[in-house]
C-alpha positions as CSV (number, residue, x, y, z in Angstrom):
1,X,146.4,82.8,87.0
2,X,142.8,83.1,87.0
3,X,140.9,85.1,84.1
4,X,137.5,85.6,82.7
5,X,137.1,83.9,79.7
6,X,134.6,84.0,76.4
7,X,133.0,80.4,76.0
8,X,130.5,81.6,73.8
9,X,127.1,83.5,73.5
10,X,125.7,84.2,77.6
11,X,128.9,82.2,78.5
12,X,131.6,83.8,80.3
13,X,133.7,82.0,83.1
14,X,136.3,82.2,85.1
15,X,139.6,79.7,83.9
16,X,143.3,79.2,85.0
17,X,145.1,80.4,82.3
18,X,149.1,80.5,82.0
19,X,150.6,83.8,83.4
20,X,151.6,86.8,80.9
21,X,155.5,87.4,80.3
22,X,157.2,90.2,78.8
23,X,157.4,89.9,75.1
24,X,158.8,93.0,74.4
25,X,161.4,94.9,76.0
26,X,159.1,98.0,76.7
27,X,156.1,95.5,78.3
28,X,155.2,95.5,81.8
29,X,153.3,93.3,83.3
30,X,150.6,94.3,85.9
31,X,149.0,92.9,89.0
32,X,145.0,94.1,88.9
33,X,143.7,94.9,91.7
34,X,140.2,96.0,89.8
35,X,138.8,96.0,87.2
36,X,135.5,97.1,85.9
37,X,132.5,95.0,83.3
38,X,131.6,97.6,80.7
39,X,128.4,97.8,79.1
40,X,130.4,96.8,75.7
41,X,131.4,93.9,77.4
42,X,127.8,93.1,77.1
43,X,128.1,93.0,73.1
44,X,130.7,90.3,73.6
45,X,128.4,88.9,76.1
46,X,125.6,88.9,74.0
47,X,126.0,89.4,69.6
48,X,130.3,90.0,69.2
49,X,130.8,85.8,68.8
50,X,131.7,85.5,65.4
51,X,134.8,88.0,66.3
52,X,135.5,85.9,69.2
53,X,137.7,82.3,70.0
54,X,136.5,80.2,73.2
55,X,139.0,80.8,75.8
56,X,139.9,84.7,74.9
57,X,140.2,87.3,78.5
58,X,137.7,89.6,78.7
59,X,138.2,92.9,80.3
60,X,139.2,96.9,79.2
61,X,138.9,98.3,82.7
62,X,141.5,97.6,85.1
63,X,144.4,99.1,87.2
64,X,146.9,97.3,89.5
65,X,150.6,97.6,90.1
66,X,153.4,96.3,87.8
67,X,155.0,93.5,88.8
68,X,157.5,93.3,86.2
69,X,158.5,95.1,83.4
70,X,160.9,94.8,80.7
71,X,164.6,96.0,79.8
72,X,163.7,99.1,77.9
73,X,161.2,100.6,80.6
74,X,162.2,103.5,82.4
75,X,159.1,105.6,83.2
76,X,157.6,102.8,85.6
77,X,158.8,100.8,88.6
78,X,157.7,97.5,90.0
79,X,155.6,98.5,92.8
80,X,154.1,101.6,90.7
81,X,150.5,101.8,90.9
82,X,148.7,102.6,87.5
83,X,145.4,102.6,85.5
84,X,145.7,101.0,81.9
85,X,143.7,102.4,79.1
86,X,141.4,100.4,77.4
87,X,143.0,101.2,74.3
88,X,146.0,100.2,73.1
89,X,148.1,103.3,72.2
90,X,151.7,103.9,71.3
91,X,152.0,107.4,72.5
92,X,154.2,108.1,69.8
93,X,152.6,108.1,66.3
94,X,151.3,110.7,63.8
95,X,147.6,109.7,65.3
96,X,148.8,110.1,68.9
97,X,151.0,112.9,68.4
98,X,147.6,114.4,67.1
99,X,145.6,113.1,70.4
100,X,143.8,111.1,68.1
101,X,145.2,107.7,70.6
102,X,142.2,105.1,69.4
103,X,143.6,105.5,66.1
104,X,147.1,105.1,67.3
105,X,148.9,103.6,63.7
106,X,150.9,101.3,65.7
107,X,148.6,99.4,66.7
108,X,145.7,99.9,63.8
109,X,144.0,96.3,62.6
110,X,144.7,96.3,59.5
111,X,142.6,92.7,58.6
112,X,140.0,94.6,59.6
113,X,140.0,98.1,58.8
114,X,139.6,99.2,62.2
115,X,141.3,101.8,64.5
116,X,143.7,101.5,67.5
117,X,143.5,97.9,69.1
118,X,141.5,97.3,72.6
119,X,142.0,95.0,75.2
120,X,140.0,91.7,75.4
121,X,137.9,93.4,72.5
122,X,137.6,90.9,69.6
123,X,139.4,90.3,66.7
124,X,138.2,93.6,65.1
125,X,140.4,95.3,67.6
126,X,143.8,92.6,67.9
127,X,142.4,89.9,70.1
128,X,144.7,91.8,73.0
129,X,144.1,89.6,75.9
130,X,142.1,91.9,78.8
131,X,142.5,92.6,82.2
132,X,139.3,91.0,84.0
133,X,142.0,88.8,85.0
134,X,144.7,88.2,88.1
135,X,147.7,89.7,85.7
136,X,148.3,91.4,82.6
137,X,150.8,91.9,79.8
138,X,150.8,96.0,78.8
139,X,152.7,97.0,76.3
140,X,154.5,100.5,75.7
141,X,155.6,100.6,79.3
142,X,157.0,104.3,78.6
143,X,153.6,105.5,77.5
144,X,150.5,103.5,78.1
145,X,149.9,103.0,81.4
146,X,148.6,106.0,83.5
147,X,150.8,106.3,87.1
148,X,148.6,107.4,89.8
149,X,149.4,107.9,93.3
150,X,149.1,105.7,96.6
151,X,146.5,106.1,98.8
152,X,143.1,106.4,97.8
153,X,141.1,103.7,97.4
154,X,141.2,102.6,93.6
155,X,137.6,103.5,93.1
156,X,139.4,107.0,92.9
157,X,141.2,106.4,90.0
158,X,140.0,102.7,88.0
159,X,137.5,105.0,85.7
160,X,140.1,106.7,83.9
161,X,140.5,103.6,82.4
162,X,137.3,104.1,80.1
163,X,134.4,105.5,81.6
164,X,135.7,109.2,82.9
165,X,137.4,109.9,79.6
166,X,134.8,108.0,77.5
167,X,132.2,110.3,78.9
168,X,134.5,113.1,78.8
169,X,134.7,113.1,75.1
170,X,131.0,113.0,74.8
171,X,130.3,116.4,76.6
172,X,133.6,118.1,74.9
173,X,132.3,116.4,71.8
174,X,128.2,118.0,72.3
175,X,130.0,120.6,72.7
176,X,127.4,122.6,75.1
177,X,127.7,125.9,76.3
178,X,127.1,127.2,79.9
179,X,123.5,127.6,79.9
180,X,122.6,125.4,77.8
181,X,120.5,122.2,77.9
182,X,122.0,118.9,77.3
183,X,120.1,115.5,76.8
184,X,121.7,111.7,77.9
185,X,119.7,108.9,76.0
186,X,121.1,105.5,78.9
187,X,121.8,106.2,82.4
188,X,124.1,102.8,82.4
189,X,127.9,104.0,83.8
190,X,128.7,106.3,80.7
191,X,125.5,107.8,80.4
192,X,125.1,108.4,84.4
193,X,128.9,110.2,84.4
194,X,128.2,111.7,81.3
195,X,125.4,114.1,83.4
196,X,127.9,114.2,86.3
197,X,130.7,115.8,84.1
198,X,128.6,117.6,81.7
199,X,127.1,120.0,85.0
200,X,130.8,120.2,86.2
201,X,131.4,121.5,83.4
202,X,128.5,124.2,83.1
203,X,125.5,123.0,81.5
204,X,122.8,124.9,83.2
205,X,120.1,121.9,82.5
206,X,120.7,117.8,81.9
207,X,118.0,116.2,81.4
208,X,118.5,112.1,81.2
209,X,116.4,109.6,80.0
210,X,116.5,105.3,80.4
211,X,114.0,103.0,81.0
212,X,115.9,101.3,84.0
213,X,114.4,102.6,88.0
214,X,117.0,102.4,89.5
215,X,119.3,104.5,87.3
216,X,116.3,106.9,86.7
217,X,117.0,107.3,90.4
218,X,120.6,107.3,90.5
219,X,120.6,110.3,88.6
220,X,117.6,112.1,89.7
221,X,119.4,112.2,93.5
222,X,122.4,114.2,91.3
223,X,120.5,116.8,90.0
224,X,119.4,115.5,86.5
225,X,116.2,115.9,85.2
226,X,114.9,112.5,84.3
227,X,112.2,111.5,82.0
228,X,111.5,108.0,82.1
229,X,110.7,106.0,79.0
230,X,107.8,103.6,80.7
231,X,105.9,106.3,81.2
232,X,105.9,109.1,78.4
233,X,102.9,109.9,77.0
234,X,104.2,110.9,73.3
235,X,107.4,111.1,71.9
236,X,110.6,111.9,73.7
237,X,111.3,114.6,71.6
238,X,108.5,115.9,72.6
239,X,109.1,115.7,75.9
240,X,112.3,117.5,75.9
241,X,110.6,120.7,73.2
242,X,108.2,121.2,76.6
243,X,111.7,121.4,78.8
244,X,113.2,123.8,76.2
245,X,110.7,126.0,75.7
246,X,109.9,124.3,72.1
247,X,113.3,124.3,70.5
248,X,114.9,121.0,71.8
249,X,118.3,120.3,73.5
250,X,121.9,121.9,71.9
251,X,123.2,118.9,72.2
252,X,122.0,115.3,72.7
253,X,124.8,112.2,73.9
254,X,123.5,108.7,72.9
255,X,125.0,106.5,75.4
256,X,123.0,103.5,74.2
257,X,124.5,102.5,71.2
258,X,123.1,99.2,69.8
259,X,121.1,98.1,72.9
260,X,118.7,100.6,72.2
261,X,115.3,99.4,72.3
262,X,113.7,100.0,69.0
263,X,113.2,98.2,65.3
264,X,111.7,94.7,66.3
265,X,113.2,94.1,62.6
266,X,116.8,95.3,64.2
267,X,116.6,93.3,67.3
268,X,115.7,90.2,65.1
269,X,118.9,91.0,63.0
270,X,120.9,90.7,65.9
271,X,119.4,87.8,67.0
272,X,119.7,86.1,64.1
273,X,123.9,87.0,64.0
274,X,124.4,84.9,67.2
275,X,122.4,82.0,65.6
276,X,124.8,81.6,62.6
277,X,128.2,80.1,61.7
278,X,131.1,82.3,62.5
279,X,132.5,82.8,59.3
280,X,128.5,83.9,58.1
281,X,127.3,85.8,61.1
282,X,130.6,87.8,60.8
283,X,129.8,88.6,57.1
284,X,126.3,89.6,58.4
285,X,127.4,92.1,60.6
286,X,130.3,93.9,58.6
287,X,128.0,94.3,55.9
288,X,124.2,94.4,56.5
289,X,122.8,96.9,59.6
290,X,122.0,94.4,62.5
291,X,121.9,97.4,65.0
292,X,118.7,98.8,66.3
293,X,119.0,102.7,66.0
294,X,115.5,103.6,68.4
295,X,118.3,106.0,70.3
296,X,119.8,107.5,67.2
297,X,116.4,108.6,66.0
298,X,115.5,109.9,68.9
299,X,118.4,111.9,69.4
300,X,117.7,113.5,65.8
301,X,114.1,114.2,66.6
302,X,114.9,115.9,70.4
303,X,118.0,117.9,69.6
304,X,117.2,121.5,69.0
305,X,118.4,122.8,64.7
306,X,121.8,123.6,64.4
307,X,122.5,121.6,67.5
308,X,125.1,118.6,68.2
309,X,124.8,114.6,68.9
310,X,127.4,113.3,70.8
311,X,127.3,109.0,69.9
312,X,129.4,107.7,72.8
313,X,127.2,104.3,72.5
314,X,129.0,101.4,70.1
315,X,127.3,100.9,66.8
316,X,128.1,97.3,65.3
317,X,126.5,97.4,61.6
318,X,127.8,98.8,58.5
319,X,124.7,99.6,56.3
320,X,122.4,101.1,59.0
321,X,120.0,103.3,57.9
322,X,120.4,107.0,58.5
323,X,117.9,110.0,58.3
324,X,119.8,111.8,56.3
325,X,117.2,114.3,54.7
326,X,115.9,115.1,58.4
327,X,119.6,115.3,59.4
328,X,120.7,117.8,56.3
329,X,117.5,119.9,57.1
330,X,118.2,120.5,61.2
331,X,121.6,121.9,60.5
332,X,123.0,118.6,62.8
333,X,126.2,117.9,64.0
334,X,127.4,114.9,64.6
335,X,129.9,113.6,66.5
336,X,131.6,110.2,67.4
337,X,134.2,107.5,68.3
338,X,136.4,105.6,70.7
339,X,137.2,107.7,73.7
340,X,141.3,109.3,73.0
341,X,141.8,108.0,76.8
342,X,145.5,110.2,77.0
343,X,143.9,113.1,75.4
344,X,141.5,114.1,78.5
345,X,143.8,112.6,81.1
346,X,145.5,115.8,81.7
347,X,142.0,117.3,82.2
348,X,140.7,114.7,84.7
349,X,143.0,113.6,87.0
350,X,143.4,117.0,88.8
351,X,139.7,116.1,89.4
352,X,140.3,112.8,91.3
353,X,143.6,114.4,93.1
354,X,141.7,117.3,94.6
355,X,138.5,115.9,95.6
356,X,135.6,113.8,94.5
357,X,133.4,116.7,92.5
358,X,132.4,113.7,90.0
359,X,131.8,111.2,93.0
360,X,133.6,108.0,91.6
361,X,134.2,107.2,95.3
362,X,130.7,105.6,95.1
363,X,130.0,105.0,91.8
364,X,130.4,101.0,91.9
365,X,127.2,99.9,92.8
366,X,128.6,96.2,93.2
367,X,132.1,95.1,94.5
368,X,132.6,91.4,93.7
369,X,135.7,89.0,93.9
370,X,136.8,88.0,90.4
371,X,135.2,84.5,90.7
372,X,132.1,86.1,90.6
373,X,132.2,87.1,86.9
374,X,130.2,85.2,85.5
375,X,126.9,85.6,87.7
376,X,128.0,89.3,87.5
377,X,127.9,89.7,83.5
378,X,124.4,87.4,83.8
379,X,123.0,90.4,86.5
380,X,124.1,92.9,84.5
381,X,122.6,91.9,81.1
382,X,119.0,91.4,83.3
383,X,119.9,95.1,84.9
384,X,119.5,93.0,87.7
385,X,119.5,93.5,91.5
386,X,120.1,97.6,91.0
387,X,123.5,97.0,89.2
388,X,124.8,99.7,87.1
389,X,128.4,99.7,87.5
390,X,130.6,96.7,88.6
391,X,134.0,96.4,89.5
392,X,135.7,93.0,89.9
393,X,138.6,91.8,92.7
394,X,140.9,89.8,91.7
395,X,143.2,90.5,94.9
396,X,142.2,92.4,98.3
397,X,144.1,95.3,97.1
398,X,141.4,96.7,95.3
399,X,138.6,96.8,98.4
């Protein structure tokens, strides 16, 4: 079959690769049909290499129909259509029985201390091959996959992979209460649906903020209040005190994460990682801070005291620097972690049954054929040609 595959730093393409089987007697295995480039795709893209062998499938977005699936399966059918989480949960653990599925103890990484494992996310998270790919192995067959129904197109229903209930969390998480005034730091796909869910569900004013055009735009045409970066005169915090009649937002969501533009001294760190050895670069970023935290500050300087931050963004470093006097002082909350995908499903998919209310139907900005990866993940690194959100092909099924 054909997959995208990690060659190394800015070097993604698209190989033959043998076919996944069943290995277990709960696996399926699943036919994509699309599947979608993530903005943390961009990490492996970019600073992730030392957690990363040439040759390893990218991908943590994807939906299809199962093609095969193994003795012990009885919830699904070949021929069902389904949505795969991007991560890898049991369904049945202490963790998921608590809705707490990214830490599912089944599949936990022990080597590395880390939580439930992802698909084609790195050896911190079990090296699970992805699904930017033609097929793909799933395991827990019973309890993994998400069954959706036939007939709308699969823009409808692909986001439930990561992107509805990653930016479903967030808002539960800010925790915002009708009336009140939430801020998005990124306007990339989490950030954007992040305003879109947060007004469904009540917050009177959301105010976004990016540096990016055509996402400025994007959400400005839904009803966000946008402040763009370029052009502030002062602080942001600032910025949002004049929106909030001086006190600040209730709740702030940093959907940036360690692309933030901010400590030249942060940037070089990162920089420096995909530079180095494996084994050296790998000790540089479990141990030292090689993330630049510009969007963490400023959600701690614009949210309101006694108010909430929401950190939906991926932080990489493990001695970052933290504000923690300022942080004490405001009364903050805070916030954070892999989105529990099974834990909002029950809340979203009524939404994507029963209308369009959080418009996924367009929220692709680019539809390209699989082969097409690697100029896409190129494009979408520059925030090129208008790109926000990207879904991939690998069969006609998908269109």
């Amino acid at each position: 079959m054909r997959a995208v595959t990690w060659h190394g730093r800015r070097d993604v393409r698209v190989d033959t690769v043998p076919d996944p089987k069943i290995e277990a007697p709960d696996d399926v295995v699943v036919e994509i049909t699309s599947t979608g480039i993530c903005g943390s795709d961009l990490h492996l893209y970019e600073v992730l290499g030392p957690f990363l062998d040439e040759g390893d499938i990218l991908g943590h977005e994807p939906m299809g129909r199962v093609v095969e699936v193994g003795p012990e399966v009885t919830k699904l059918s070949v021929g069902d259509r389904v949505v795969i989480p991007f991560n890898v949960s049991c369904g049945t653990c202490w963790m998921c029985g608590h809705g707490l599925y990214s830490q599912c103890e089944t599949t936990q990484v022990h080597e590395y201390g880390t939580g439930a494992s992802l698909f084609g996310y790195t050896k911190l998270y079990g090296q699970v091959p992805g699904g930017q790919a033609e097929n793909m192995r799933v395991p827990f067959g019973n309890t993994l996959p998400i069954a959706v129904p036939d007939g709308p197109s699969d823009d409808r229903f692909v986001y439930l992979s990561d992107v509805l209930p990653t930016s479903w969390q967030a808002v539960r998480y800010a925790d915002v209460v009708p009336g009140g005034t939430l801020l998005v730091l990124g306007l990339g796909p989490i950030g954007d649906m992040c305003t879109r869910v947060a007004r469904h569900l009540g917050a009177t004013q959301v105010v976004g903020a990016d540096l990016v055009p055509e996402r400025l735009e994007r959400a400005a045409a839904r009803g966000t209040t946008v402040v763009d970066l370029n052009s502030l005169d002062g602080e942001l915090g600032d910025a949002v005190r004049d929106l909030t009649g001086g006190r600040g937002a209730d709740a702030v969501i940093d959907a940036v994460g360690m692309e933030a533009h901010g400590s030249p001294v942060g940037k070089l760190a990162q920089q420096v990682t995909g530079m180095l050895p494996d084994a050296l670069a790998a000790k540089l970023m479990t141990t030292v801070g090689t993330d630049r935290l510009g969007a963490l500050h400023s959600a701690i300087d614009a949210v309101r005291r006694g108010g909430t931050i929401s950190l939906s963004g991926v932080y990489g470093g493990m001695a970052d620097p933290m504000p923690m006097l300022t942080m004490f002082d405001k009364q903050i909350q805070l916030r954070m972690g892999q989105a529990n995908v099974h834990r909002w499903v029950p809340e979203i998919l009524p939404l994507l049954t029963e209308g369009d209310p959080l418009g996924v139907d367009d929220f692709a900005t680019h539809r390209l054929p699989l082969e097409s990866a690697s100029d896409a993940y190129a494009t979408f690194q520059e925030k090129g040609d208008g790109m926000v959100k990207t879904l991939l092909m690998p069969t006609r099924d998908g269109v």
